[in-house]
Every structure is written in structure tokens, then in C-alpha cells.
N, C-alpha and C positions, 0 to 999 in steps of 0.2 A: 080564284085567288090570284091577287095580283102582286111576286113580291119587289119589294122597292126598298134596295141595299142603299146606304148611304155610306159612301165617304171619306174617311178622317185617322188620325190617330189617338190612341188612349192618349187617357192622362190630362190631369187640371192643366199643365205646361202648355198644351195643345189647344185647348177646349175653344179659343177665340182667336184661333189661327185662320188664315186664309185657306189652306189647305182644307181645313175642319169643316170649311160652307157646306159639306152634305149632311154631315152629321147636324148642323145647325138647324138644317130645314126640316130632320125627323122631329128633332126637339119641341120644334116651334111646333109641329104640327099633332103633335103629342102633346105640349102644353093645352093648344086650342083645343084638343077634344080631351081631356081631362084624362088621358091616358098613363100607365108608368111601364117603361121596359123592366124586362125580368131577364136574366142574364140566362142563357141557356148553353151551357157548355159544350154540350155534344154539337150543339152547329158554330159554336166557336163565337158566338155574338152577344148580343143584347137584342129583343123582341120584343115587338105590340101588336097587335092584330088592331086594325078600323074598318070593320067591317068585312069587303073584299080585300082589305088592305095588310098585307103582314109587310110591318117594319121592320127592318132590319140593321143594327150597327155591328158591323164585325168586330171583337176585341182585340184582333190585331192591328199592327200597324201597319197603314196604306200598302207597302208596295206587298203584302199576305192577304191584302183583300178579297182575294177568290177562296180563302179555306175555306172563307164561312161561306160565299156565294155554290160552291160546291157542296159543303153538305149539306145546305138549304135545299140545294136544287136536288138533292137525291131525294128527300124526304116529300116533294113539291116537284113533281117530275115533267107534270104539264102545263106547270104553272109560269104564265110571261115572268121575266126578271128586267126589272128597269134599272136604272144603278144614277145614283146623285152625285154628284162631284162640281170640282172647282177647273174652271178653263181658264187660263194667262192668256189667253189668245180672246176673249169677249170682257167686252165692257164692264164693269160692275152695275148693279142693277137691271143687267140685262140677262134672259137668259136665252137656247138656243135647244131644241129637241131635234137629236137624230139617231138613225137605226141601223144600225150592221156596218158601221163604219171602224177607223184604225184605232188607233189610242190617241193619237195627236201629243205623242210623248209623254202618255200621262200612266204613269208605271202602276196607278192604281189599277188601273181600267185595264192594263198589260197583265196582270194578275187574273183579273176575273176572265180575263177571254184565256190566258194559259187555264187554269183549272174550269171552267164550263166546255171547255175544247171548243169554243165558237163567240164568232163579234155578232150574232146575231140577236140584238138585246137593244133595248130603248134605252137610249140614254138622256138627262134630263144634266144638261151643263150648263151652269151659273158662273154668269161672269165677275172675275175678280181682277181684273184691269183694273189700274188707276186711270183716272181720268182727270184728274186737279194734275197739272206741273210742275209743283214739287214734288211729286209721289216718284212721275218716270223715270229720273234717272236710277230709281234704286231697280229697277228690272234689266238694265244695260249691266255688260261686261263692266269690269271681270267679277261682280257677284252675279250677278244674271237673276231670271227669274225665282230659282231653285230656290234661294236662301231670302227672298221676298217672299214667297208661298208661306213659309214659315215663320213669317211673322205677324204681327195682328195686324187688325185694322182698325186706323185712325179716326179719331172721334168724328171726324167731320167727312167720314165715309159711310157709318152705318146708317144712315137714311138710307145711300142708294144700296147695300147693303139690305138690310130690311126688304127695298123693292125687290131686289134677286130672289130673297127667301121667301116672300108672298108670293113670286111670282108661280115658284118651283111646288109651291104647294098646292096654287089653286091647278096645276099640271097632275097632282100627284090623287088631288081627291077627286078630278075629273076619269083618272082609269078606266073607274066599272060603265062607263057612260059613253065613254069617244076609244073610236079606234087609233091606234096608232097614225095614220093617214091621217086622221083630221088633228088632234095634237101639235104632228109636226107642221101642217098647214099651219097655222093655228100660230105656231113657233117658232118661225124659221123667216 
């Protein structure tokens, strides 16, 4: 069993936020195999299992994302944990796999390594960079990235959008099949 936390924060407010690209990528990947999360309280999330595959949306908000990652991983003790999220440091459409590394400021990912007590975990980061030039100055002082993460994305983004989410998926159904090693080859 491979599990694969994505993401995001509750709430329709959220749902098509920058921030939200991990949650997107279960969605999509649960729409494509005809899948429905069932909300399972004791691990604090929303759940699907695809085969080797338990999904995972935690129902807290981002920076509590290790509640659920933790009581998953009690119940799932052997089991790898990969974690989906959104990078301001990568391109949109682009995405980037790496393993036992920092947070890169990303307080989500600061959660899950506080409650697993360890950065030892694949991480599967989709770029949400703009890339068009009217986009960049909304990531420059004095709003900065922060308050760009949380907001949506422009209609004439979600193509390369979309490529990020395709990308992270076909990373995500490959699991039971490639080691980590070949992945981040693969990815990087």
C-alpha cells in the first residue's frame, strides 16, 4: 500500500485555489477511475483506495496537514507516504519529485514532517508559477507569494494547469511499478 496525501484546504472558497493543486490531482485521479472519497473521521480526512493506492485528502486546513498524515500512518505503519502539493518556486505545468528533503517554506509539508517525526517521504511538487507577464508581479512584495497561492487560477492557465495535474497523476499511478529512484529520475 502506497499512501498518497494530497494538499489543500476545505471548503468550496478554496476548491480552485493554487494552494488546492494536490487536492486537484486526487480529484482528477478519482474522477478518471470512477472512484468517491468517503470521509473517514478517525484519520481526520476524506479516502479511496485504487488498488495499491489509498488516497488521502486531509479535512483540515493546510498548515494541520500532518493530523491526518499521522493517524494514517499509525494505522498504515509500513506503508511509503508520498504527499502532493503546490511549489511557487516551479513552473506551472511543470512538475518536480523529491525525497527526504526541507519544506521549501511550504508549512504544509512543515506539518507533515512535525507529526510523521521525519522528511523521509516522496514528495510529488506541481508547479504553480506563472509564467505569462502579467501574472508576475502579483508574487513580488509587498503581497508576495502567500496571498497569490490563494488565489485561483486564470483562465488562460489551466491548460498548463491540467499538464501539472496529468503530470502528477501519471507519477501517482506509476507507484506500485517504479521505485522511488526511477520516478525521481524520471522527474527531476
Amino acid at each position: 500500500m502506497n499512501i498518497v496525501i494530497g494538499l489543500g484546504n476545505p471548503g468550496t472558497v478554496h476548491a480552485q485555489q493554487r494552494h488546492n493543486v494536490g487536492w486537484m490531482v486526487l480529484d482528477a485521479l478519482a474522477a478518471k477511475e470512477s472512484l468517491s472519497f468517503a470521509d473517514k473521521k478517525l484519520f481526520s480526512a476524506t479516502i479511496t483506495q485504487f488498488g495499491e493506492l489509498l488516497l488521502v485528502k486531509p479535512d483540515t486546513f493546510m498548515n494541520n496537514s500532518g493530523i491526518a498524515a499521522k493517524a494514517i500512518g499509525k494505522q498504515y505503519a509500513d506503508a511509503p507516504v508520498i504527499v502532493v502539493y503546490d511549489d511557487i518556486d516551479i513552473n506551472i505545468g511543470t512538475i518536480k519529485c523529491s525525497f527526504g528533503r526541507g519544506t521549501g517554506g511550504h508549512n504544509g509539508v512543515q506539518s507533515v514532517i512535525d507529526h510523521l517525526g521525519t522528511k523521509d517521504f516522496l514528495r510529488i511538487r506541481i508547479g504553480v508559477r506563472p509564467v505569462h507577464e502579467e501574472l508576475l508581479p502579483r508574487i513580488a512584495p509587498p503581497d508576495g507569494f502567500e496571498k497569490f497561492l490563494l488565489s485561483n487560477f486564470a483562465p488562460f492557465e489551466y491548460e498548463l494547469r491540467d499538464q501539472g495535474i496529468e503530470k502528477a497523476m501519471t507519477v501517482i499511478e506509476s507507484l506500485p511499478f517504479k521505485t522511488i529512484e526511477e520516478i525521481m529520475n524520471q522527474y527531476n
